[in-house]
Structure formats: structure tokens, C-alpha cells
N, CA, C and O atoms as a Maestro MAE file, in Angstrom:
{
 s_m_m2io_version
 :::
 2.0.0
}

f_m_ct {
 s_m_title
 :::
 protein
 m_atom[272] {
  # First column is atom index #
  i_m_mmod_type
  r_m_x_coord
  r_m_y_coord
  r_m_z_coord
  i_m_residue_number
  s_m_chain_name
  s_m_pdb_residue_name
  s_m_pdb_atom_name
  i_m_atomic_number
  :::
  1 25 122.903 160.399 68.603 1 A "UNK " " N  " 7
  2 3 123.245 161.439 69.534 1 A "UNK " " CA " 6
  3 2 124.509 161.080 70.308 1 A "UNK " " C  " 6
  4 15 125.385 161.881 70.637 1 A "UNK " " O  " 8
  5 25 124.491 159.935 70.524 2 A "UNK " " N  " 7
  6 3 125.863 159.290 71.594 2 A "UNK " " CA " 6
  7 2 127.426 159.808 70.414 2 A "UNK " " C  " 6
  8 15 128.548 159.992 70.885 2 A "UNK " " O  " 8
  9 25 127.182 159.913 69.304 3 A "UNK " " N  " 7
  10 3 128.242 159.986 68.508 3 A "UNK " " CA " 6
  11 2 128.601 161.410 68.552 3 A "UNK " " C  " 6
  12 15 129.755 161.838 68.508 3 A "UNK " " O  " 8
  13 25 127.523 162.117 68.645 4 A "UNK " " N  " 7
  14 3 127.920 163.620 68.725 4 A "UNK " " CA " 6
  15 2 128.487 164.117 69.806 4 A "UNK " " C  " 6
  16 15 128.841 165.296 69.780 4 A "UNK " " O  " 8
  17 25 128.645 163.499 70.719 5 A "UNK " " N  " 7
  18 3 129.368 164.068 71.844 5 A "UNK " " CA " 6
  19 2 130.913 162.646 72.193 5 A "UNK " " C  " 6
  20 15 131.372 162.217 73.251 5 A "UNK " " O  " 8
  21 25 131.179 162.408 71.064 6 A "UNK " " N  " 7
  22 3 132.130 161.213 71.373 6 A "UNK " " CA " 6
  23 2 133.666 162.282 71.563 6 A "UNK " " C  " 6
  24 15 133.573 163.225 70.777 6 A "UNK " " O  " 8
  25 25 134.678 162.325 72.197 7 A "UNK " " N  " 7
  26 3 135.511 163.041 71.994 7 A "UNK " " CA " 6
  27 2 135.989 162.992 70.740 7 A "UNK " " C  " 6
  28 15 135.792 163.950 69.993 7 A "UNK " " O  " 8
  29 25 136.745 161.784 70.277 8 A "UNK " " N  " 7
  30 3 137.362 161.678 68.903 8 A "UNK " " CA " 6
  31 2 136.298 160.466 68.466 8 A "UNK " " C  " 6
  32 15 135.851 159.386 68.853 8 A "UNK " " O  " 8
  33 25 136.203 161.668 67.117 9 A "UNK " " N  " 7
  34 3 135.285 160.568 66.032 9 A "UNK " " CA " 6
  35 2 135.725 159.211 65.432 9 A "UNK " " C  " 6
  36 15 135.060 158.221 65.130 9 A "UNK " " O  " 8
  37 25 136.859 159.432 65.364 10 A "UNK " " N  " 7
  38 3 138.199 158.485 64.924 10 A "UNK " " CA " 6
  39 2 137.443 157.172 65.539 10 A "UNK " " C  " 6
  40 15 136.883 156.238 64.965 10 A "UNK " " O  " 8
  41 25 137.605 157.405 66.671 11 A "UNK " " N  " 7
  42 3 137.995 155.969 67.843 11 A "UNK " " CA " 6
  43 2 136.255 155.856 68.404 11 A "UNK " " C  " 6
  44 15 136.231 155.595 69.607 11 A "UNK " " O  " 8
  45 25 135.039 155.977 67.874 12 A "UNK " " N  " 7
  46 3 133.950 156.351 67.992 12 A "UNK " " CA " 6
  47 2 133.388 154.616 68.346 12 A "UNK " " C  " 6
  48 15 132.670 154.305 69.297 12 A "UNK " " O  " 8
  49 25 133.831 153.863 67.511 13 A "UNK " " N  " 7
  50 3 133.597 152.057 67.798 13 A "UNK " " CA " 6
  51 2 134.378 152.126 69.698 13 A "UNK " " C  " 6
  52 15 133.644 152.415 70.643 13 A "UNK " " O  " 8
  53 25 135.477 151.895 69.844 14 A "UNK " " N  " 7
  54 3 135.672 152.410 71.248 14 A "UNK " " CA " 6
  55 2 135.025 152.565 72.019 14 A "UNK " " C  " 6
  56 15 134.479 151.721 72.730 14 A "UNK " " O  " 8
  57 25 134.920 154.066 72.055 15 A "UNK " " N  " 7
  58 3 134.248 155.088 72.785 15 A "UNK " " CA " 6
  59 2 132.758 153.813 73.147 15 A "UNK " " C  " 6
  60 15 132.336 153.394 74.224 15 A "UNK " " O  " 8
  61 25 132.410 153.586 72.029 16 A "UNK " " N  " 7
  62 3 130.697 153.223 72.136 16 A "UNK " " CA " 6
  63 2 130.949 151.573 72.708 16 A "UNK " " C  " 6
  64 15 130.222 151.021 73.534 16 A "UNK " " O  " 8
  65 25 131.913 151.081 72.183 17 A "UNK " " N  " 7
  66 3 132.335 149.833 72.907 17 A "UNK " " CA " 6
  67 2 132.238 149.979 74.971 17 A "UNK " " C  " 6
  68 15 131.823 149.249 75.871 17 A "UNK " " O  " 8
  69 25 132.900 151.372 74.887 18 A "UNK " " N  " 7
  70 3 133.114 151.685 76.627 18 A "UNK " " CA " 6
  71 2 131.414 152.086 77.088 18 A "UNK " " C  " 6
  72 15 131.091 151.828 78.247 18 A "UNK " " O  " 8
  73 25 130.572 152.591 76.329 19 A "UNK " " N  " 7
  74 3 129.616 152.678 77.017 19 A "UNK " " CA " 6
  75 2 128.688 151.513 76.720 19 A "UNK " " C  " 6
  76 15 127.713 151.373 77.458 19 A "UNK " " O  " 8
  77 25 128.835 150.877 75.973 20 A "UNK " " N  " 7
  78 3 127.844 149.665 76.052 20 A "UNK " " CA " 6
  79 2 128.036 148.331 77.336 20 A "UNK " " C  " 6
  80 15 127.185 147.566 77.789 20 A "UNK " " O  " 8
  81 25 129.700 148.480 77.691 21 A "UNK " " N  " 7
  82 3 130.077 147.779 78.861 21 A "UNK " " CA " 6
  83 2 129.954 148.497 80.023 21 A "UNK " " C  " 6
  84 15 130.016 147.740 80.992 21 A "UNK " " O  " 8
  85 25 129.764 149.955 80.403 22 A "UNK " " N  " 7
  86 3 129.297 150.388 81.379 22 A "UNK " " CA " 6
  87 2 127.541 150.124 81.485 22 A "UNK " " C  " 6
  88 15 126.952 149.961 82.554 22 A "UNK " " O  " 8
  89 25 126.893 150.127 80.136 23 A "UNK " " N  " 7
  90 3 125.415 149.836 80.636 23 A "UNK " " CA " 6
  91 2 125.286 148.561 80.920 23 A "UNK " " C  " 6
  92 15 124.357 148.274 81.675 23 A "UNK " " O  " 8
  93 25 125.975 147.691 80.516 24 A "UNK " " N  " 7
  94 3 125.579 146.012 80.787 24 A "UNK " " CA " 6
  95 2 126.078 145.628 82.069 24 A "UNK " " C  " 6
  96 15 125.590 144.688 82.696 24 A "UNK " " O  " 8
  97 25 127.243 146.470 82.574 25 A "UNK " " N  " 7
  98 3 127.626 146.191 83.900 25 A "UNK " " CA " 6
  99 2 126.461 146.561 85.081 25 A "UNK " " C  " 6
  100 15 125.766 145.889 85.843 25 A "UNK " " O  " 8
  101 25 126.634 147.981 84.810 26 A "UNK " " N  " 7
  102 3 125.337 148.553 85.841 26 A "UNK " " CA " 6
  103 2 124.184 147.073 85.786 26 A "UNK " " C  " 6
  104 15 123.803 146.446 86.775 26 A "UNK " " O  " 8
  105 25 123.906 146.864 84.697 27 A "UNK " " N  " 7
  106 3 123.028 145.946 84.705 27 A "UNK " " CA " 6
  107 2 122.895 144.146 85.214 27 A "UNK " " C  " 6
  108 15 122.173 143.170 85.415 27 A "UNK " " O  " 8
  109 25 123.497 144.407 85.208 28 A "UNK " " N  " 7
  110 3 124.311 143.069 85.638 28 A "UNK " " CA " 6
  111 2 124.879 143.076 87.212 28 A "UNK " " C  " 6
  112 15 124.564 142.251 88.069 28 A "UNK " " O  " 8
  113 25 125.678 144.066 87.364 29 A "UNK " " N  " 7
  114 3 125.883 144.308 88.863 29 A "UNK " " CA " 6
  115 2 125.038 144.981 89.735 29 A "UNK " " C  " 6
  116 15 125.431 145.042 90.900 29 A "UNK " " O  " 8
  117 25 123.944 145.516 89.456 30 A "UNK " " N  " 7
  118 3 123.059 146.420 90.126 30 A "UNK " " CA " 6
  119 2 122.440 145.245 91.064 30 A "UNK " " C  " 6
  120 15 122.760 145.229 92.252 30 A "UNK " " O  " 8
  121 25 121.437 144.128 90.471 31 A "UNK " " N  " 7
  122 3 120.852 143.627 91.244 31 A "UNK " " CA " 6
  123 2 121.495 142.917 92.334 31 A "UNK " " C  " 6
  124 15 121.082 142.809 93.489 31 A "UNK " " O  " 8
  125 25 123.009 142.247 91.608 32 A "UNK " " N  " 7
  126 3 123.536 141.369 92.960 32 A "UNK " " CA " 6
  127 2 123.711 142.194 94.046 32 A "UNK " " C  " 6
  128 15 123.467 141.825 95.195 32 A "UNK " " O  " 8
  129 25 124.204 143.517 93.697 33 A "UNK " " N  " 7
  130 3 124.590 144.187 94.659 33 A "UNK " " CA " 6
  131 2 123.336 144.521 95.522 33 A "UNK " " C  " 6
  132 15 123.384 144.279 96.728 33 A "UNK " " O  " 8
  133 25 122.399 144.977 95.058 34 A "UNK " " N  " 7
  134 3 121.208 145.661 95.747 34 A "UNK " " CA " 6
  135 2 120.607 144.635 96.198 34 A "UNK " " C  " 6
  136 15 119.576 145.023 96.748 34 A "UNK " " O  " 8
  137 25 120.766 142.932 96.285 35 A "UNK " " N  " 7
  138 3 120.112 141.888 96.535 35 A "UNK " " CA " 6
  139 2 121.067 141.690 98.185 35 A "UNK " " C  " 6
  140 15 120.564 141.301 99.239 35 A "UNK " " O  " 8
  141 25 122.704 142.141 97.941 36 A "UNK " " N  " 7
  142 3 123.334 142.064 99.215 36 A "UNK " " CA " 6
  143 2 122.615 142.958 100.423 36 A "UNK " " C  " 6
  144 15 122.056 142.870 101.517 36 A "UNK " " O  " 8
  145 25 123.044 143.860 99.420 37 A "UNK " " N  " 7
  146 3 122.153 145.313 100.638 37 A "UNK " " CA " 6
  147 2 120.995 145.216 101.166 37 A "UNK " " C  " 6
  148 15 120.877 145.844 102.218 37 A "UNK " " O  " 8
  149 25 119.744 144.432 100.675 38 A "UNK " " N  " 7
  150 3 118.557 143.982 101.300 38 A "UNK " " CA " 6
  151 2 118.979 142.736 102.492 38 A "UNK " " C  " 6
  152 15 118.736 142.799 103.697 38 A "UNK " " O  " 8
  153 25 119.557 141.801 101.883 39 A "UNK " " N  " 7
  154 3 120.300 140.758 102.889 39 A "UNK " " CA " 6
  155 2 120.833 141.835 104.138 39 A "UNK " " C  " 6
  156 15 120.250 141.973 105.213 39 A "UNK " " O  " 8
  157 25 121.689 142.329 103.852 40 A "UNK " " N  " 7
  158 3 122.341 142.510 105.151 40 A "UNK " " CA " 6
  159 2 122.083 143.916 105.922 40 A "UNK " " C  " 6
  160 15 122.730 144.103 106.953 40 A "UNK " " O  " 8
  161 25 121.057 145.045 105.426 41 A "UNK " " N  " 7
  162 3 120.567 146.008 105.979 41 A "UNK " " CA " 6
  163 2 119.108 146.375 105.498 41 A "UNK " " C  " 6
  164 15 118.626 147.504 105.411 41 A "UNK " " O  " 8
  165 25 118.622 145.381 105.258 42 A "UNK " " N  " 7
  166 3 116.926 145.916 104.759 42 A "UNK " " CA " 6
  167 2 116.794 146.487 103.849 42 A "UNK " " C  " 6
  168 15 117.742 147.174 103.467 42 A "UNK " " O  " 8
  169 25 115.554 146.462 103.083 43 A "UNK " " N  " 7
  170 3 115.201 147.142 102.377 43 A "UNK " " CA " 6
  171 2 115.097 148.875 102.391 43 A "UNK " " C  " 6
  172 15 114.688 149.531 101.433 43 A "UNK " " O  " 8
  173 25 115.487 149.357 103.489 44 A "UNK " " N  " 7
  174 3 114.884 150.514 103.306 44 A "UNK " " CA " 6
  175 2 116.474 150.906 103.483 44 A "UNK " " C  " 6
  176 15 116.533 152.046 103.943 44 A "UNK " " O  " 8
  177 25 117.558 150.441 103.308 45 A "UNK " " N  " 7
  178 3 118.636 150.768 103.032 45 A "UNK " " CA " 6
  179 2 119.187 150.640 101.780 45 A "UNK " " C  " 6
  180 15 120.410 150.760 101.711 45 A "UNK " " O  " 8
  181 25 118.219 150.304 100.210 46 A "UNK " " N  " 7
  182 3 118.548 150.427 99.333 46 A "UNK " " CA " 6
  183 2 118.281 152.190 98.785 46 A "UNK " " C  " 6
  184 15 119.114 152.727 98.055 46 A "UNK " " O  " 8
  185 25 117.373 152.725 99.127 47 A "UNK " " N  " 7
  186 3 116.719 154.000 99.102 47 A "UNK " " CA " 6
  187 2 118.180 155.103 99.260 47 A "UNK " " C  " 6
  188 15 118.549 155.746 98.277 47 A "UNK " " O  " 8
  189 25 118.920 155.206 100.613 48 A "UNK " " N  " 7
  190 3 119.895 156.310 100.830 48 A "UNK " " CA " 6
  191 2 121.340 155.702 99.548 48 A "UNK " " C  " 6
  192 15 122.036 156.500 98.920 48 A "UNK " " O  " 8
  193 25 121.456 154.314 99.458 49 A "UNK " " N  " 7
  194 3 122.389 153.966 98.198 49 A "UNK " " CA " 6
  195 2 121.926 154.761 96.771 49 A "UNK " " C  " 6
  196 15 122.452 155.589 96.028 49 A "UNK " " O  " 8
  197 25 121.137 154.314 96.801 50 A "UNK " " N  " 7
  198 3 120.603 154.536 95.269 50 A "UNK " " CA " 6
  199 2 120.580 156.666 95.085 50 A "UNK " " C  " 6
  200 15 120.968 157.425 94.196 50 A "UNK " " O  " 8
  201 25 119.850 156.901 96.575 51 A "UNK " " N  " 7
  202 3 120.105 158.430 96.262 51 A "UNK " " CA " 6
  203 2 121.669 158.974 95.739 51 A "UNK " " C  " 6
  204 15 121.827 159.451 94.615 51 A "UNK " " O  " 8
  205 25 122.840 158.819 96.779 52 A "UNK " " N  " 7
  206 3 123.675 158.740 96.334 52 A "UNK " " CA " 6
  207 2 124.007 158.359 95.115 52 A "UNK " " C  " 6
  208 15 124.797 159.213 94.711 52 A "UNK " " O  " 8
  209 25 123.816 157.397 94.141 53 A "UNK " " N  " 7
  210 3 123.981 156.939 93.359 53 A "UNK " " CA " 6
  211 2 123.874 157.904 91.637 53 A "UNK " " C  " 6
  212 15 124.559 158.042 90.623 53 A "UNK " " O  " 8
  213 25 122.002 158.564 92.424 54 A "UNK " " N  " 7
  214 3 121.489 159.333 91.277 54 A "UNK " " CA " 6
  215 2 122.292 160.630 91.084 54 A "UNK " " C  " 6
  216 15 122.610 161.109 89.996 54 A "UNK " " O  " 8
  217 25 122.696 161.344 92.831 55 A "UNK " " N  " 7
  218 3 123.494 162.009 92.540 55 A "UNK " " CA " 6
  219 2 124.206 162.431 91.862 55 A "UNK " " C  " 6
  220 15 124.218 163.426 91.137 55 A "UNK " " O  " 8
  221 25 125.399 161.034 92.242 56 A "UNK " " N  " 7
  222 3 126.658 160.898 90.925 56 A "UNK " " CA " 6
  223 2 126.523 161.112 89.702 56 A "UNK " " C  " 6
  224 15 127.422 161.580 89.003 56 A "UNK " " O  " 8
  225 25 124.906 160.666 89.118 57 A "UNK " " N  " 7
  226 3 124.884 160.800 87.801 57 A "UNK " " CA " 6
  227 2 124.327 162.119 87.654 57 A "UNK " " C  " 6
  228 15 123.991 162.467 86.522 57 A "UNK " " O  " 8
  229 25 124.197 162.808 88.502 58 A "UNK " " N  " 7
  230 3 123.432 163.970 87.783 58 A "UNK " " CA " 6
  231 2 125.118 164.633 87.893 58 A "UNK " " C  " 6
  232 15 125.268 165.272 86.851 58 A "UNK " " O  " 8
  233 25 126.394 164.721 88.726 59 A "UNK " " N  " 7
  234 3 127.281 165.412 88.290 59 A "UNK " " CA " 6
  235 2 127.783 165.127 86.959 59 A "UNK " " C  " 6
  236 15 127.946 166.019 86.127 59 A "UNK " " O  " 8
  237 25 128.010 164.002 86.757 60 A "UNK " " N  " 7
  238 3 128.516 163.324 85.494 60 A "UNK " " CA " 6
  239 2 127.984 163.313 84.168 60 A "UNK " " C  " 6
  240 15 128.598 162.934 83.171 60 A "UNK " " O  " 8
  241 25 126.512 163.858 84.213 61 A "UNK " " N  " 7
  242 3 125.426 164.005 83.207 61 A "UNK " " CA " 6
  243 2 126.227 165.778 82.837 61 A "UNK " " C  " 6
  244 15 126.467 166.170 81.695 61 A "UNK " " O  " 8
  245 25 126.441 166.400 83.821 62 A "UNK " " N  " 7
  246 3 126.189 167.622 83.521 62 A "UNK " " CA " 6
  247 2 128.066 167.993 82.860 62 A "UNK " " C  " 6
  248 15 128.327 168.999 82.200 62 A "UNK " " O  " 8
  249 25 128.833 167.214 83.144 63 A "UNK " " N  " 7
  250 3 130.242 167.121 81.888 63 A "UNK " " CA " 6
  251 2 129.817 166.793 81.348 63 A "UNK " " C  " 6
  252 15 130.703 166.824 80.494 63 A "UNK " " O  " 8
  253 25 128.555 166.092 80.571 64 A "UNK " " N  " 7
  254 3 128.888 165.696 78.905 64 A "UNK " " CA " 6
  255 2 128.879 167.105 77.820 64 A "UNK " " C  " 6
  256 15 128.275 168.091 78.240 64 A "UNK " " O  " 8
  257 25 129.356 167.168 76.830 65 A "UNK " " N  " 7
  258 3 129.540 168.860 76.068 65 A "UNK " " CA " 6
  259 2 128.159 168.633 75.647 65 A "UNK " " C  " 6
  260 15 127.528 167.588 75.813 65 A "UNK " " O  " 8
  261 25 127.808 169.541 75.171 66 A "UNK " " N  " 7
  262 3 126.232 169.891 74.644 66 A "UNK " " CA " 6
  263 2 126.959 169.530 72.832 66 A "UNK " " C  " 6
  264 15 128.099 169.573 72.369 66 A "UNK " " O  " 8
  265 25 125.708 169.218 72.300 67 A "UNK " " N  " 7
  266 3 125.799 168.888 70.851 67 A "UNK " " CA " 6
  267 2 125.356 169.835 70.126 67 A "UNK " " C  " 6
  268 15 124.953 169.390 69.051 67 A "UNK " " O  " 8
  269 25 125.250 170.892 70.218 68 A "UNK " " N  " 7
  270 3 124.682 172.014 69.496 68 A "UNK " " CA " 6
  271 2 125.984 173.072 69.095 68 A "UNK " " C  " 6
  272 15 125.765 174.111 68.473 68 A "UNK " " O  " 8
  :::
 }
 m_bond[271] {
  # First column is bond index #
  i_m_from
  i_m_to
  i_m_order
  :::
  1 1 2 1
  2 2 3 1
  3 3 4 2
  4 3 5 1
  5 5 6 1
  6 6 7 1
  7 7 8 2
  8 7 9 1
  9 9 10 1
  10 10 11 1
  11 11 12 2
  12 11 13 1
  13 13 14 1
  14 14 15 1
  15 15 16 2
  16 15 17 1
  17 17 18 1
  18 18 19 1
  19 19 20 2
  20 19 21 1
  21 21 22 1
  22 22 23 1
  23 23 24 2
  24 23 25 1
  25 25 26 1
  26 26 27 1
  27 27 28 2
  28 27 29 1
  29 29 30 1
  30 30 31 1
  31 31 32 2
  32 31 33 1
  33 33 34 1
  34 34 35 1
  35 35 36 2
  36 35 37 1
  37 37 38 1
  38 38 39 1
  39 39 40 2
  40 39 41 1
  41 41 42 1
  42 42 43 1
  43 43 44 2
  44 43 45 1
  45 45 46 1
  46 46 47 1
  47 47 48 2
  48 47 49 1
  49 49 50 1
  50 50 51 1
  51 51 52 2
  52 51 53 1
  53 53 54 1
  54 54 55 1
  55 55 56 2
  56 55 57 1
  57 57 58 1
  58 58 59 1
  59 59 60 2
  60 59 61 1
  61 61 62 1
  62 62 63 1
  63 63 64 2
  64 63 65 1
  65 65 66 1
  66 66 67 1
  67 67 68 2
  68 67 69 1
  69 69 70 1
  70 70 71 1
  71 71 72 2
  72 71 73 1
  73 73 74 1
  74 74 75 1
  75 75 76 2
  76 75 77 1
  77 77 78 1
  78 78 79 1
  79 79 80 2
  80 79 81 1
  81 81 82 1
  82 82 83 1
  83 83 84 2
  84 83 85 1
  85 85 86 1
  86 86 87 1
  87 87 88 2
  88 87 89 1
  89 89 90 1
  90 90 91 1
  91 91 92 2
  92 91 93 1
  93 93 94 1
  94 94 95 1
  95 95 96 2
  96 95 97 1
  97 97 98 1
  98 98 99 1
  99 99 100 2
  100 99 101 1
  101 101 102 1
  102 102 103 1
  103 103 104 2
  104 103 105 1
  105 105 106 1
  106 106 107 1
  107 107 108 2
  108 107 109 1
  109 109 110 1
  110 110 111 1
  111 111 112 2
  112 111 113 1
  113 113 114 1
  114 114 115 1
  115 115 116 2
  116 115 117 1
  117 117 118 1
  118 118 119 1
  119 119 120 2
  120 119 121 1
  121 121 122 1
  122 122 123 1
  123 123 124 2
  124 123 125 1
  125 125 126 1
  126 126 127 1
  127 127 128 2
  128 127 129 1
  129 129 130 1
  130 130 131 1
  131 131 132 2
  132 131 133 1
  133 133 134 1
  134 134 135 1
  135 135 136 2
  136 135 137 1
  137 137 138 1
  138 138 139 1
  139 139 140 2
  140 139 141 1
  141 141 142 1
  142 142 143 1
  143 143 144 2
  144 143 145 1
  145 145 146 1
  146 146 147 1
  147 147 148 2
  148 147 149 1
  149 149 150 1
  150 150 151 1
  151 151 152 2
  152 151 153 1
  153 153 154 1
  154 154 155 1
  155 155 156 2
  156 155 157 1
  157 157 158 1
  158 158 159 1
  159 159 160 2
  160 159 161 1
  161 161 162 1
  162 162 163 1
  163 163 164 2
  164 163 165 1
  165 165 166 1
  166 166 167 1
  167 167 168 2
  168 167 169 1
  169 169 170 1
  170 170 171 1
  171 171 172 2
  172 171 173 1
  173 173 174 1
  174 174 175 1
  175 175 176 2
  176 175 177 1
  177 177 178 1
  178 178 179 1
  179 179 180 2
  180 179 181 1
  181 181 182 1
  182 182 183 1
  183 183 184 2
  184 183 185 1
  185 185 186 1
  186 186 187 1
  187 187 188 2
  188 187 189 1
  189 189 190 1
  190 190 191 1
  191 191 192 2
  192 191 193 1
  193 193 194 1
  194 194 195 1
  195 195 196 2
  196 195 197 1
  197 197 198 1
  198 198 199 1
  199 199 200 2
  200 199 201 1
  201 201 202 1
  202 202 203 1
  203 203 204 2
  204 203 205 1
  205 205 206 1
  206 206 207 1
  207 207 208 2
  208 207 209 1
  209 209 210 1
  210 210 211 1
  211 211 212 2
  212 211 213 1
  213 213 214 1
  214 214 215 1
  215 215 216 2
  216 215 217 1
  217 217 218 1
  218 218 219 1
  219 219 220 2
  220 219 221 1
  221 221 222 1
  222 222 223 1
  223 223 224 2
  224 223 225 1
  225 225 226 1
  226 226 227 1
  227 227 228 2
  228 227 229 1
  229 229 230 1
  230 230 231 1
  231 231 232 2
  232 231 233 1
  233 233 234 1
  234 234 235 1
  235 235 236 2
  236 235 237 1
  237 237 238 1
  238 238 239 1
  239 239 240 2
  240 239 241 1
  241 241 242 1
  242 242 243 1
  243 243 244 2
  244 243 245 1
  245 245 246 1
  246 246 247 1
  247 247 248 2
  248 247 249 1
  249 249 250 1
  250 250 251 1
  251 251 252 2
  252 251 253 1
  253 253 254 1
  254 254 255 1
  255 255 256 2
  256 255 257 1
  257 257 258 1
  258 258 259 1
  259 259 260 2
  260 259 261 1
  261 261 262 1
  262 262 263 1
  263 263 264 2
  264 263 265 1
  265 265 266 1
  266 266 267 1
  267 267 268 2
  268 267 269 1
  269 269 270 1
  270 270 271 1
  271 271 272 2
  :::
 }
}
């Protein structure tokens, strides 16, 4: 499915190269970061980050083109 919405098929290794380093980052940077934010404003200041966060992805979910 990730291929069907790649802009150019051509450059599709790329493309999938760029999202496999955006998921390993998130992954990788999520906890240090969210480990600061407990350090230095509590836990219940990971909650209004993360909303924000989901936000973003729901704008960014809703540019991808449909595959149909």
C-alpha cells in the first residue's frame, strides 16, 4: 500500500528509504524526549504534547492521495 501512494514510482527505494527513517526516528526520539518532559514538567504534561502531536498527524494523514 505505501507504494501506491509513492509520488514517483521511479525513486520508490527513496521515497520508502525516507519513511523508514522517519519511523525509526519517532522511535528513537520519542522516548528521550518524553523522558525530558516528565523530568522537567510532570507527567501530566506529556498528555497536552502528545495531543498536539496526534493532531499534526491527523492533518498530514489527510494529504496522503487516496489509492483508488
Amino acid at each position: 500500500m505505501n507504494i501506491d501512494v509513492l509520488p514517483n514510482k521511479e525513486e520508490a527505494g527513496k521515497d520508502l528509504g525516507i519513511l523508514n527513517i522517519a519511523t525509526t526516528l519517532g522511535q528513537t526520539v520519542g522516548p528521550i524526549v518524553t523522558s525530558i518532559v516528565v523530568v522537567m514538567g510532570g507527567y501530566k504534561l506529556v498528555f497536552p504534547i502528545a495531543i498536539v502531536f496526534v493532531l499534526l498527524a491527523c492533518i498530514f494523514i489527510q494529504m496522503i492521495r487516496s489509492t483508488k
